[in-house]
Structure formats: structure tokens, C-alpha cells
N, C-alpha and C positions, 0 to 999 in steps of 0.2 A: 341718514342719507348722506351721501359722498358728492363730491364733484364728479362731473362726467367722465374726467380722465383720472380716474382713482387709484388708490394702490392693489384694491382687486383687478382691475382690468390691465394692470398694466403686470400681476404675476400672471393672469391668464393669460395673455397673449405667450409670457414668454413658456407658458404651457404650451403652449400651440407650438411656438417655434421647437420645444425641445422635442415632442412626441409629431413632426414634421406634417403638421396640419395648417402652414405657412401655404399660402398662396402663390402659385407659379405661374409667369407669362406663359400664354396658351395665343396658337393659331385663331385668326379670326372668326375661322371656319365654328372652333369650338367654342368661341364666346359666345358667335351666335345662338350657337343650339342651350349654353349654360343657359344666356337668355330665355329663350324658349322657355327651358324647365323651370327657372325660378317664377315666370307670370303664370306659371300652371301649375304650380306646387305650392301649398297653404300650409302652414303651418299651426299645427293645434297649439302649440303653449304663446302664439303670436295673435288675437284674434283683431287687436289693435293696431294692426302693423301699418291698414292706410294713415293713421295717425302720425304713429310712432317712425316712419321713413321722413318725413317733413322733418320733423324735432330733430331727427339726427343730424338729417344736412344743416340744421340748424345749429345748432352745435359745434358741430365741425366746421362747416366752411366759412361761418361767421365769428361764431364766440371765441371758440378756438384760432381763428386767422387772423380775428384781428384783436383781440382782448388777451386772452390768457397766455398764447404764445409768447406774443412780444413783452409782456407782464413777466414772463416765466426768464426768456432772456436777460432784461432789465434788473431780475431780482438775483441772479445767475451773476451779473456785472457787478452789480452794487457791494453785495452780501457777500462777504467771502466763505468759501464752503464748510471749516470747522462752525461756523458761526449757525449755518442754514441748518448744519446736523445737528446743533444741537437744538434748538427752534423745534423740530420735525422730534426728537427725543422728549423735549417737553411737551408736545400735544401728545402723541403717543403715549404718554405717559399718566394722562388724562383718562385716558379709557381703560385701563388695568382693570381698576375694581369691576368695571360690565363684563369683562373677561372672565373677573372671578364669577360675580354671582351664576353668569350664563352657563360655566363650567358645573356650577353645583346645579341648576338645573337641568344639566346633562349628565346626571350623575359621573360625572367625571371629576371626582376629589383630586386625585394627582395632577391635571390641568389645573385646577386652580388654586391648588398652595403656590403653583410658579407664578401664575400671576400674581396671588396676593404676596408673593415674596418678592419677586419685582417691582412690585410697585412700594412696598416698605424699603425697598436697598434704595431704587433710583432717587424716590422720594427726600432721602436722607444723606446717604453718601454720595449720591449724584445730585447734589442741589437739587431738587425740584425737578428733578427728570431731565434737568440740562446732559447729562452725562449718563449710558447705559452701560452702568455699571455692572448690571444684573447679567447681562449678555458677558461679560467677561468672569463670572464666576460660573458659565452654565447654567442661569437660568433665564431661557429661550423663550421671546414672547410666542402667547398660543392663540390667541385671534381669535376669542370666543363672543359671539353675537346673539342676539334675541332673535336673528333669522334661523341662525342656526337650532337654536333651540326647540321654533316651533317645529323644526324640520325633520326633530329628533321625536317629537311630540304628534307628528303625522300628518301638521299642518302642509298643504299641496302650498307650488308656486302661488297660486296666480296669474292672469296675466301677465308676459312682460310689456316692460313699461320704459318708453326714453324720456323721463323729464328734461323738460327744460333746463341748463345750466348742469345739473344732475346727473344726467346719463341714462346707462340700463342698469335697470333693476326690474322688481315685481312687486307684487302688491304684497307677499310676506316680506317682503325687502324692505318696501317701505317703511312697512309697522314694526317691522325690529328695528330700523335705523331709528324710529319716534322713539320706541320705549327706552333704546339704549340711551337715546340723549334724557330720559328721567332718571337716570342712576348718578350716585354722587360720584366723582364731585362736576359731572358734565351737567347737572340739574341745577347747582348751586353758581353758575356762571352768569354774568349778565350778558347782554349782546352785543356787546363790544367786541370783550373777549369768546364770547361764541364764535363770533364771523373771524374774527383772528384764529383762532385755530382751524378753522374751514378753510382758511386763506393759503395758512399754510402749508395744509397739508393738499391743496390743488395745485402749489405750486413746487412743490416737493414732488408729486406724481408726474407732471407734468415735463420735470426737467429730467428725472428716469425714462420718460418715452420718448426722448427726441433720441434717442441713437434705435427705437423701435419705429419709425415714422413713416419707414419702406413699404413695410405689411403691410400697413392700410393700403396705400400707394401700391402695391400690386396686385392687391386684391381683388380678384372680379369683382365681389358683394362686399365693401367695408359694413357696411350696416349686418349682414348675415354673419359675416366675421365675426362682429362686435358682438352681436348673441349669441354666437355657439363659443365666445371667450366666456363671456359671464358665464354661462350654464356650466363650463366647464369648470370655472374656478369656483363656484357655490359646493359644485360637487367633491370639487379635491378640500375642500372646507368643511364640509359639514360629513365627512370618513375623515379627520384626519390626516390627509395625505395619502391614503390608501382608496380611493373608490375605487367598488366593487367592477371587475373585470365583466365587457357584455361577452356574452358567447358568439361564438362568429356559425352562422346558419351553415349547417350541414348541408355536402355535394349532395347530391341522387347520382349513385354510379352508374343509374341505365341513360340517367339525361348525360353524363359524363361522357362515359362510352358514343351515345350517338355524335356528341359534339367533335372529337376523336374519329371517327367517320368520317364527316363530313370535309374532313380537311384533308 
């Protein structure tokens, strides 16, 4: 499990902005009726959602306004940036080996010699993952999860879910995030150092989305935003960077033609 402004939601979003699923100011006329539709459209993979729209403004308008933000600025002032990258290098560095194993679970060998090559170079030549060495000889981290895996395995979402503090996720989300924190050496940590590397990497993601802050803010629905970012980035996740293309629903040339009539 992630901080609610994590580093998947903050590449999904900038999914959204590159494939121009960014939010645009609309006449009021059209807010209202967006209105309309959203109180009368239910959502199957949301069954939670009178729950989960609380938890978010919770989140957001509290945790985030008055905790992590100004945390995020504060740590931003303090911590000069070589310093923060390397911080955010050594946690990241921590999760390699669940990369590995999760890659041999997805029968994917070639993902995971990079990672277990990565985390042998950073480990070593990069002090302790202070330094992403690995990225400089070309081997590229691959972001492999026990969500992904059961996903390759057939296991369905889940509900989604806004935890508290946490954000969106779903219930295979969640049980990949548990099991991955059993793998060494994130298993072998005590909770010191557990909440410190959670620490850091919420506030590492945190200070990546302040130049993304607008989206939400123009957003008609931030909360529907924020769930068709995540579903988006699981997906570009668990293909690879390739999900599968939908097919877009075939005209009816006789309904065509009349519409061509009519005008």
C-alpha cells in the first residue's frame, strides 16, 4: 500500500494529460446536466463509492491541505534536491528484489534479471541505492507487484477502495501491497524504518504533483478523475506499457444516412 498521492497516480494522471483525457472548463449549462449524469450513472467496479467519495474529500481537502502539503514544501526547503534524490533512490531500491520475484511469477525472466541486476549494481556501486547507477548503464527499473501478478493469474479488481491516508486502490491492490511488504529485505525492516521509507516516498510523489495541481482543480469530478487515473495506470502496468487497444463501436450506415437527412 502507497500514500494516497503515490507515484502510480501521479504517472496516471500524466497518462491522462498525454492521451488528452485532462479536464476542460465547460459552460454551466453543461455542468449541470454532467451533474445530472454522474447522480444517475453507478459504477460496477465502484460499489463503495458512498464510502469512498467521503475518504477522498478527506484526503484531499484535509490531509493533503493541511499535513502533507505543507510537509512536502517544508521538506522541499530544508533538503536540498541531490540529497532528496538520492533518499527516494534508496527506498526505491528496497523494492527491487519484489520486482524480481513478481517478474518470475509472471513468467517474465527478462524483467527480472534487470531488476535483480539493479539492485546488485545500486546496492554496491551505488552505495546502498543512494545512487541509480543501474539506470545509467541501461538497466531500467520494471515496476513489478504482487497486484500485478495476481492479474496476470486472473485474479479480478475488486472493489475500488479510497483508504484513508492511502488513497485508491482495490482489494487486489491491497493484498499485493501486504504481500509485497513480505518480501526481503522490505520484510526484514523494523517500523522505524518502514514509516521512513513510506515517508519518503509520499513526499517525493507529492512534490512531482504540485506542477500537476490544476487537473484536479478543473476537474468537474476529481474523485472520478482519480479513478479512471488509477484503472488507467494498473492497466498500462500490468501490459507492460502496451494495453490492449478497445475497439471503438461500429456506425449503422442506415442510422448514419438518416442522421445526414435530417440536417
Amino acid at each position: 500500500m502507497r500514500p494516497f498521492l503515490s507515484r502510480h497516480l501521479l504517472l496516471a494522471v500524466a497518462l491522462l494529460v498525454l492521451s488528452g483525457c485532462a479536464a476542460k472548463p465547460v459552460a454551466p449549462e453543461q455542468a449541470a446536466a454532467s451533474s445530472v449524469s454522474q447522480a444517475a450513472y453507478t459504477d460496477p467496479r465502484d460499489p463503495l463509492e458512498t464510502i469512498n467519495r467521503p475518504l477522498w474529500d478527506f484526503n484531499y481537502d484535509i490531509l493533503d491541505t493541511y499535513l502533507l502539503r505543507p510537509a512536502t514544501v517544508g521538506y522541499m526547503t530544508v533538503v536540498p534536491k541531490p540529497a532528496r534524490k538520492g533518499l527516494v533512490n534508496a527506498a526505491n531500491n528496497l523494492a527491487e528484489p519484489a520486482s524480481f520475484l513478481n517478474g518470475m511469477l509472471q513468467a517474465k525472466p527478462s524483467r527480472s534479471a534487470v531488476s535483480a541486476g539493479r539492485f546488485l549494481v545500486n546496492s554496491t556501486l551505488g552505495l546502498f541505492g543512494l545512487f541509480d547507477v543501474a539506470t545509467k548503464i541501461g538497466l531500467v527499473e520494471q515496476q513489478e507487484d504482487f497486484s500485478q501478478t495476481m492479474a496476470v493469474w486472473g485474479v479480478g479488481d475488486g472493489p475500488y477502495l479510497m483508504l484513508p491516508a492511502l488513497g485508491p486502490t482495490t482489494v487486489r491492490g491491497t493484498t499485493g501491497g501486504l504481500v509485497d511488504n513480505l518480501y526481503f529485505p522490505l520484510g526484514l525492516l523494523n517500523t522505524p524504518l518502514t514509516l521512513t521509507r513510506a515517508l519518503i516516498g509520499a513526499l517525493d510523489s507529492r512534490e512531482q504533483l504540485m506542477s500537476m495541481e490544476s487537473l484536479l482543480e478543473e476537474s468537474l469530478d476529481p474523485y472520478a478523475f482519480i479513478k479512471e487515473s488509477y484503472y488507467q495506470r494498473q492497466q498500462f502496468k500490468i501490459y507492460d506499457g502496451n494495453p490492449p487497444q478497445q475497439e471503438e463501436p461500429e456506425l449503422d450506415e442506415d442510422i448514419f444516412d438518416d442522421l445526414l437527412d435530417d440536417l
